[in-house]
C-alpha positions as CSV (number, residue, x, y, z in Angstrom):
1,X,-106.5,-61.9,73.6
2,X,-109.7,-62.0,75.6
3,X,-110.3,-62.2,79.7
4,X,-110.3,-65.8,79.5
5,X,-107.3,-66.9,77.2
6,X,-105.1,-64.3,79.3
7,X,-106.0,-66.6,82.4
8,X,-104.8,-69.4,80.6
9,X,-101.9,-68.2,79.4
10,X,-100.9,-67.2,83.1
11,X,-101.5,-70.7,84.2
12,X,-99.2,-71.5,81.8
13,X,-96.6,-69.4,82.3
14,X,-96.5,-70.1,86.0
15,X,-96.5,-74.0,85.1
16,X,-93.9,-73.4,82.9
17,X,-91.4,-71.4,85.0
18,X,-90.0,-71.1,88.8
19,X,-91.4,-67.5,89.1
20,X,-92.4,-65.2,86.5
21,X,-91.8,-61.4,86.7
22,X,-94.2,-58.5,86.2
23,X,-93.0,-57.4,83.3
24,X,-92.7,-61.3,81.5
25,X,-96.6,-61.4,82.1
26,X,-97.0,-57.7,80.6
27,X,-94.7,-58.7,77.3
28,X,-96.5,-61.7,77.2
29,X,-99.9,-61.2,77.7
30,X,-99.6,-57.8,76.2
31,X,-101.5,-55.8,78.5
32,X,-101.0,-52.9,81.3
33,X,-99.6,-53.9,85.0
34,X,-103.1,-53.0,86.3
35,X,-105.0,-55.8,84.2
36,X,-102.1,-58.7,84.8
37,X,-102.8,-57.5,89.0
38,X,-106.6,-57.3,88.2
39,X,-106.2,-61.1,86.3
40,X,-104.2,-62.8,88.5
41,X,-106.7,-61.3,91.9
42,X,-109.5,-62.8,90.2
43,X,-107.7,-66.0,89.2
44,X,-106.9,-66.3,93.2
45,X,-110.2,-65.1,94.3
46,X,-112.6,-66.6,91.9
47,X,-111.1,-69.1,90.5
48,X,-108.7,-70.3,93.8
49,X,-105.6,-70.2,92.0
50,X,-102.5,-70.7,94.8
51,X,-100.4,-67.4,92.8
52,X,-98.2,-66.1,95.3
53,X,-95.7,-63.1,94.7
54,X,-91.9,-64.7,95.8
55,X,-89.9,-61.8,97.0
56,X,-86.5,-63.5,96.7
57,X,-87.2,-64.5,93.3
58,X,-89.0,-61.4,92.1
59,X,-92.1,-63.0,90.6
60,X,-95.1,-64.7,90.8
61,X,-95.6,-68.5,91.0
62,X,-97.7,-71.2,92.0
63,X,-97.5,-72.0,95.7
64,X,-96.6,-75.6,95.3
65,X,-98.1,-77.3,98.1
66,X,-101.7,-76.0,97.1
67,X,-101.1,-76.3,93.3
68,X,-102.2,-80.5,93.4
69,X,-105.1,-79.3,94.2
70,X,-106.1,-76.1,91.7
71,X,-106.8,-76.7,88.0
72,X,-108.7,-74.6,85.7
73,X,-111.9,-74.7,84.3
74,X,-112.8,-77.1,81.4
75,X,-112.6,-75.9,77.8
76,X,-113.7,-72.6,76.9
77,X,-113.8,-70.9,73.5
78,X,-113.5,-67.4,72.6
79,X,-116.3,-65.8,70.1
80,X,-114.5,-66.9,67.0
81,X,-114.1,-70.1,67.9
82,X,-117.5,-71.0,69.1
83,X,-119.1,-69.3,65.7
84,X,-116.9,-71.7,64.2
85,X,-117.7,-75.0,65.9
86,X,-121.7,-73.8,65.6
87,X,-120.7,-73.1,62.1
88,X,-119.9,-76.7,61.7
89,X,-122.5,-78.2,63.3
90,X,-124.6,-76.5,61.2
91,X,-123.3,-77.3,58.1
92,X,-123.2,-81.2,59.5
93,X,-127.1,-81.3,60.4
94,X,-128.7,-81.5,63.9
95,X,-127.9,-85.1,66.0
96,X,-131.4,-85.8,65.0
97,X,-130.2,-86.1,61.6
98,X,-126.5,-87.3,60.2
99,X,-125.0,-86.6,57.4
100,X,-122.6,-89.0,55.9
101,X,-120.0,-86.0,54.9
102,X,-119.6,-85.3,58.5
């Protein structure tokens, strides 16, 4: 799982549940506490995420009343994906020319 599909799948997590622990985002995500701290500092930083760690709860969640406002990104691919869709397109012809098999 690359960079990008791990910040997803955090976003969903955190969607998905009240709080999520360290070590749910480690099983999950399959990667060392460092990275999932690394991830979800850039995902605040970079990418304004509201993640906040809930000490009661012992986990990280979304803070709520800034969450409205936070959404990721549009669509992005990984490399096999975009080889793919180029692959495709390709195989379809250029939008200069259509194919009927497309």
């Amino acid at each position: 799982m690359d960079r990008t599909e791990r910040f997803y799948k955090i976003d969903q997590l955190l969607n998905d549940r009240r709080a999520v622990p360290m070590q749910v985002l480690i099983d999950e995500l399959g990667i060392s506490r460092a990275t999932v701290k690394r991830d979800i500092e850039y995902m605040r930083d970079r990418l304004n995420a509201p993640i906040t760690w809930d000490r009661s709860l012992r986990g990280y969640r979304f803070d709520r009343t800034l969450a409205e406002k936070y959404s990721l990104p549009g669509l992005w691919f990984n490399d096999q994906e975009i080889f793919a869709l180029l692959t495709m397109y390709q195989g379809c012809g250029s939008t200069t020319r259509r194919s009927s098999r497309c």
